[in-house]
C-alpha positions as CSV (number, residue, x, y, z in Angstrom):
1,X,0.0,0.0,0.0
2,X,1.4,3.5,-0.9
3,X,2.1,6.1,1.9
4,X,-0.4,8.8,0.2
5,X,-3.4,5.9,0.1
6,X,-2.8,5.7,4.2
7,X,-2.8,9.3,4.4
8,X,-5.4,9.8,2.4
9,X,-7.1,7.4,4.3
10,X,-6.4,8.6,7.5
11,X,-7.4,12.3,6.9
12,X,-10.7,11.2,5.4
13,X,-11.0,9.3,9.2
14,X,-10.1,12.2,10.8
15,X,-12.5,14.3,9.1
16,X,-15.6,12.2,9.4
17,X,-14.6,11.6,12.9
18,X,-14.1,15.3,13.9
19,X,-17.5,15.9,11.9
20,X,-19.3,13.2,14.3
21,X,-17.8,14.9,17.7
22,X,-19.0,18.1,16.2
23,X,-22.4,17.0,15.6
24,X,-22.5,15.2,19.2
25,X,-21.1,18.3,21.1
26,X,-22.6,21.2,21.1
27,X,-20.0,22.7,23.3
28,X,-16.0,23.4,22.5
29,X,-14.2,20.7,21.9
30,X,-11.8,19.5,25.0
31,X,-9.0,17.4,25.1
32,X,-10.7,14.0,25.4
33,X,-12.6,14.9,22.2
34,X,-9.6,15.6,20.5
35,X,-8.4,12.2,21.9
36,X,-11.9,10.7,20.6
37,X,-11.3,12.3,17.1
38,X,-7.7,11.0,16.5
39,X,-8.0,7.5,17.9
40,X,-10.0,5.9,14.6
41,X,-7.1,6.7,12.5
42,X,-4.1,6.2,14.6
43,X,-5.5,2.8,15.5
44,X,-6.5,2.0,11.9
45,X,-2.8,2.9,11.0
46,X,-1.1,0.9,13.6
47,X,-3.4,-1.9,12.1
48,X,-2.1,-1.2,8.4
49,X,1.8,-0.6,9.4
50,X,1.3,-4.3,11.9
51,X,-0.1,-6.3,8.8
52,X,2.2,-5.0,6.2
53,X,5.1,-5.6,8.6
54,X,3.5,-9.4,9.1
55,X,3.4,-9.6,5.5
56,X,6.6,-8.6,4.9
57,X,8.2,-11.0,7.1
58,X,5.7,-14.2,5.7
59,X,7.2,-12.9,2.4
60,X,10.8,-13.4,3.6
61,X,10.7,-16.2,5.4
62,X,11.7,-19.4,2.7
63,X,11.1,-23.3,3.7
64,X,14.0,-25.0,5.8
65,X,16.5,-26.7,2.9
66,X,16.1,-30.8,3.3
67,X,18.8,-32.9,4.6
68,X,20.3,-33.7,1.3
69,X,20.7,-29.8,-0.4
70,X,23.0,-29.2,2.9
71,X,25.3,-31.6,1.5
72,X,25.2,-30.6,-2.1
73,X,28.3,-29.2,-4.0
């Protein structure tokens, strides 16, 4: 996945987020709303970066060589 598709992603989050706490509060906003608006993405992100890390590492990892390819000149 591309870094602008997460960002992208993440500010759309953000947005619709902030939108909802605006809609539900109809006084300023205080620091455990701003805490409520930016958890969605940073927790949707963590989930992206973890399974493209996992990925990754499935990708790297190769099968175990057998007994005989040890051996072989």
């Amino acid at each position: 996945m591309r870094h602008i598709d997460v960002a992208v992603i993440a500010a759309t989050l953000w947005l619709l987020a902030s939108m909802v706490l605006d809609i539900l509060t109809p006084a300023s906003i205080t620091a455990l709303m701003i805490a409520a608006a930016l958890a969605p993405p940073f927790l949707i992100g963590m989930g992206i970066h973890f399974a493209r890390e996992y990925l990754k590492a499935k990708r790297r990892s190769y099968p175990p060589q057998r007994w005989d390819e040890r051996f072989r000149n």
